[in-house]
Structures are given as C-alpha cells and as structure tokens.
VMD Tcl script that builds the backbone (N, CA, C; Angstrom):
set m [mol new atoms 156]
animate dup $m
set s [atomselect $m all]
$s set {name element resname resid chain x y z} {
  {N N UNK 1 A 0.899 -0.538 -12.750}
  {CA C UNK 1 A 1.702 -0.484 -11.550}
  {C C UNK 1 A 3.162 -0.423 -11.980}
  {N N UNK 2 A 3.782 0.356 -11.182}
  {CA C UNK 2 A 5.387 0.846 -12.139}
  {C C UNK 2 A 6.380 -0.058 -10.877}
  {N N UNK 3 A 7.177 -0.016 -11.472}
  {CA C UNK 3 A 8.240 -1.042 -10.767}
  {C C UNK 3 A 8.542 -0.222 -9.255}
  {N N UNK 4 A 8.699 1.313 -9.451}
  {CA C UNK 4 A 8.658 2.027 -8.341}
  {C C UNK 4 A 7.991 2.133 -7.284}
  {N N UNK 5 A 6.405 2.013 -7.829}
  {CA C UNK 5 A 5.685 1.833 -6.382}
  {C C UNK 5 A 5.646 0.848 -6.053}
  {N N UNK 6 A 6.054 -0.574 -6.718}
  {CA C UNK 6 A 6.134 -2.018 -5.910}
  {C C UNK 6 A 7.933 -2.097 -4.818}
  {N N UNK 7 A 8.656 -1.169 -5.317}
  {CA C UNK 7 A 9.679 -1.584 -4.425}
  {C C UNK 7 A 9.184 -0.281 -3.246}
  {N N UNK 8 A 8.841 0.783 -3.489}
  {CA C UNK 8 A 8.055 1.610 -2.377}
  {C C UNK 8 A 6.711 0.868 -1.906}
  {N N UNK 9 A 6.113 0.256 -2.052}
  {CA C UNK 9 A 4.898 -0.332 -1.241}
  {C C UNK 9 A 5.709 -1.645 -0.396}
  {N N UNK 10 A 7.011 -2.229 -0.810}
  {CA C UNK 10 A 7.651 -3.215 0.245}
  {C C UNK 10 A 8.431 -2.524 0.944}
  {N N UNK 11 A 9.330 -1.436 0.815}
  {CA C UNK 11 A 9.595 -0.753 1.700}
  {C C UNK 11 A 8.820 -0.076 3.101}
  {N N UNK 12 A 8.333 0.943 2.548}
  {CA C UNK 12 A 6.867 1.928 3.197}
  {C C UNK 12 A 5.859 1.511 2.628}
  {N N UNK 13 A 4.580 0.614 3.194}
  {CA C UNK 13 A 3.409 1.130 2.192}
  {C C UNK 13 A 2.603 1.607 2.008}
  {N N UNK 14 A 2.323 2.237 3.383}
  {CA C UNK 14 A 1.738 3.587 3.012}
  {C C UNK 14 A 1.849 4.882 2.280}
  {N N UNK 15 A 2.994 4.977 1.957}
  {CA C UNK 15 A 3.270 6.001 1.318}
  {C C UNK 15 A 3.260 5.595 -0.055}
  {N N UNK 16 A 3.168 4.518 -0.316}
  {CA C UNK 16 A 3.043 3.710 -1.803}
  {C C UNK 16 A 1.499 4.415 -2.245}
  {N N UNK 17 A 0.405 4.294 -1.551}
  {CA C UNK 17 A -0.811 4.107 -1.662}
  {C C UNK 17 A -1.744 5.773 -1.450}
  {N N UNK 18 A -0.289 6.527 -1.089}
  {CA C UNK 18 A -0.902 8.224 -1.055}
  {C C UNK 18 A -1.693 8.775 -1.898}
  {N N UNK 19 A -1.825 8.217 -3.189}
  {CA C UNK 19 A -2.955 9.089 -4.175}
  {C C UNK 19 A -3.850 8.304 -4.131}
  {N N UNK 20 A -4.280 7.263 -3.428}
  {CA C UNK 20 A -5.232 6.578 -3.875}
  {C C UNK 20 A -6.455 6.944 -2.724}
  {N N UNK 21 A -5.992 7.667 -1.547}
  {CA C UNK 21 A -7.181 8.493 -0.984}
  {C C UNK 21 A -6.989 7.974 0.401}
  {N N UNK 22 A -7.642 8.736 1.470}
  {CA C UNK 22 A -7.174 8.669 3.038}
  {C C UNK 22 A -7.227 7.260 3.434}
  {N N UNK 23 A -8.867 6.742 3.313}
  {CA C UNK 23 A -9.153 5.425 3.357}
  {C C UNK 23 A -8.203 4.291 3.078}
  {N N UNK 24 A -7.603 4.647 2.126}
  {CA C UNK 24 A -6.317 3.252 1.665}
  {C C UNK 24 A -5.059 3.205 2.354}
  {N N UNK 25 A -4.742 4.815 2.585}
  {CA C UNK 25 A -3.656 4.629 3.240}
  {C C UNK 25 A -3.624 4.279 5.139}
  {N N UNK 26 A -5.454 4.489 5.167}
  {CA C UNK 26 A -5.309 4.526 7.190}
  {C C UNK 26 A -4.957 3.090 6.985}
  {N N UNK 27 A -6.027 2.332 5.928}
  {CA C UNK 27 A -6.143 0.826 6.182}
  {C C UNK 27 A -4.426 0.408 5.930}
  {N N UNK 28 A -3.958 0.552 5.074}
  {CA C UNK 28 A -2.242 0.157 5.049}
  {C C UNK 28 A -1.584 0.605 6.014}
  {N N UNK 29 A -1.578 1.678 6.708}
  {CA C UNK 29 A -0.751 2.353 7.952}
  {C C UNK 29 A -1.627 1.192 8.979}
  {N N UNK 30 A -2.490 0.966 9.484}
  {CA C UNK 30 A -2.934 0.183 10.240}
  {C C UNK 30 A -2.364 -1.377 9.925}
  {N N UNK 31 A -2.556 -1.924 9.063}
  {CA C UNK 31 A -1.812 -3.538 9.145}
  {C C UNK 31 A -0.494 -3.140 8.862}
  {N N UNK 32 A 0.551 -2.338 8.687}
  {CA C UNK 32 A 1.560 -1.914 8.314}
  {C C UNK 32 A 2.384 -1.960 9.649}
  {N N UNK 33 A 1.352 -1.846 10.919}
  {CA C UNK 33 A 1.683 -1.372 12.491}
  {C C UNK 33 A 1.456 -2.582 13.146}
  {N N UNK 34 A 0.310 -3.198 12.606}
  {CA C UNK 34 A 0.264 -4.831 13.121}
  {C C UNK 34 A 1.102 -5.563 12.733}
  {N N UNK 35 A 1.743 -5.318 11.531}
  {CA C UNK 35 A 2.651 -6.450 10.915}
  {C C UNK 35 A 3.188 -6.062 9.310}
  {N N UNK 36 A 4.315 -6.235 9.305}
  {CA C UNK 36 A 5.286 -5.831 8.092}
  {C C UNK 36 A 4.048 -6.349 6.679}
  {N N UNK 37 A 4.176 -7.507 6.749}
  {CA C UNK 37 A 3.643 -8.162 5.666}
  {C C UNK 37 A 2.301 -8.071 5.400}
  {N N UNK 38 A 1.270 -7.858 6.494}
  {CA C UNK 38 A 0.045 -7.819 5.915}
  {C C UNK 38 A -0.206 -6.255 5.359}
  {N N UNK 39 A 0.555 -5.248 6.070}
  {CA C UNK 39 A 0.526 -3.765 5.262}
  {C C UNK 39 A 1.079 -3.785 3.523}
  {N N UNK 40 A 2.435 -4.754 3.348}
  {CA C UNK 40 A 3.109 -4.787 2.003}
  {C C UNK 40 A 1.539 -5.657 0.912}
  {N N UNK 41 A 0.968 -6.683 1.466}
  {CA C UNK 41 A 0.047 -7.785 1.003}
  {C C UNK 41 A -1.256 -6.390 0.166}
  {N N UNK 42 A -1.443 -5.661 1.421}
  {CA C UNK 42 A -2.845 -4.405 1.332}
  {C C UNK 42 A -2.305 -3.377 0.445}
  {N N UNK 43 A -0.998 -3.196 0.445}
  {CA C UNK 43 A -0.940 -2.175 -0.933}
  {C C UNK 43 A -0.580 -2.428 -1.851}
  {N N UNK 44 A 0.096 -3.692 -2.307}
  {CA C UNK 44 A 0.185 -4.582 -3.582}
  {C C UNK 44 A -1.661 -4.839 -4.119}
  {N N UNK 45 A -2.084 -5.301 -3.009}
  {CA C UNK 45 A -3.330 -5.272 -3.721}
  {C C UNK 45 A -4.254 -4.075 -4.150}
  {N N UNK 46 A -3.819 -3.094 -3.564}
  {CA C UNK 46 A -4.729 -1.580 -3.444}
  {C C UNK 46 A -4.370 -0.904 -5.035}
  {N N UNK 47 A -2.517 -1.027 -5.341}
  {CA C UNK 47 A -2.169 -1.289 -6.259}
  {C C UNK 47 A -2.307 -1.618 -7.539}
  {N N UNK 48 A -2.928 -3.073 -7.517}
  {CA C UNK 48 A -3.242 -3.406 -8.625}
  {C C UNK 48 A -4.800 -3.531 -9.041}
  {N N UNK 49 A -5.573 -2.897 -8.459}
  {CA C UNK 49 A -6.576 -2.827 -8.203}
  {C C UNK 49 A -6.857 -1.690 -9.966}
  {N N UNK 50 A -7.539 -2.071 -10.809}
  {CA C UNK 50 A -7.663 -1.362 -11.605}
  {C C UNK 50 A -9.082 -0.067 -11.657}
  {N N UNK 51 A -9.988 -0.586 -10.847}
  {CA C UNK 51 A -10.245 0.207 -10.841}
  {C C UNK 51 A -10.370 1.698 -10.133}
  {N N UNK 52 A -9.471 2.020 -9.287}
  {CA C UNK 52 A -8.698 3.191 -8.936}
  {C C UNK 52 A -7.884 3.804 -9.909}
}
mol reanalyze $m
mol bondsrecalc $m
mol representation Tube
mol addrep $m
C-alpha cells in the first residue's frame, strides 16, 4: 500500500479502490454516502488486504 493511495482513500475512497474491481468500489461508494468514515475504514481495509 503506497502512501498515495492512503492519503487518496481518506480523501475519496472510492476512487482509492478503482483497480480492485466494481464490487469494492460500489461497497466503498455506498458507506462513503452513509458516512465519511465508514467508506475511509472499507478502503483502508480493501487496501491492505493482500490478497488482491
């Protein structure tokens, strides 16, 4: 995980999570719309998720 997509996944995080496939980003655009923090929480973790 590069320092770039962690200050882009607290900014936007959906757009943090674009290569990782439609599924990751509906689920981050969706809590992203419910609430700042649980969208930043879902792509930090989507993130570091190694096996993606």
């Amino acid at each position: 995980m590069s320092f770039w997509r962690v200050i882009l996944s607290i900014l936007f995080p959906p757009l943090a999570v674009i290569d990782k496939g439609c599924g990751s980003v509906l689920i981050v655009l969706i809590l992203t719309c419910l609430g700042w923090i649980p969208g930043v929480i879902a792509a930090l973790i989507i993130l570091n998720n190694p096996d993606n």
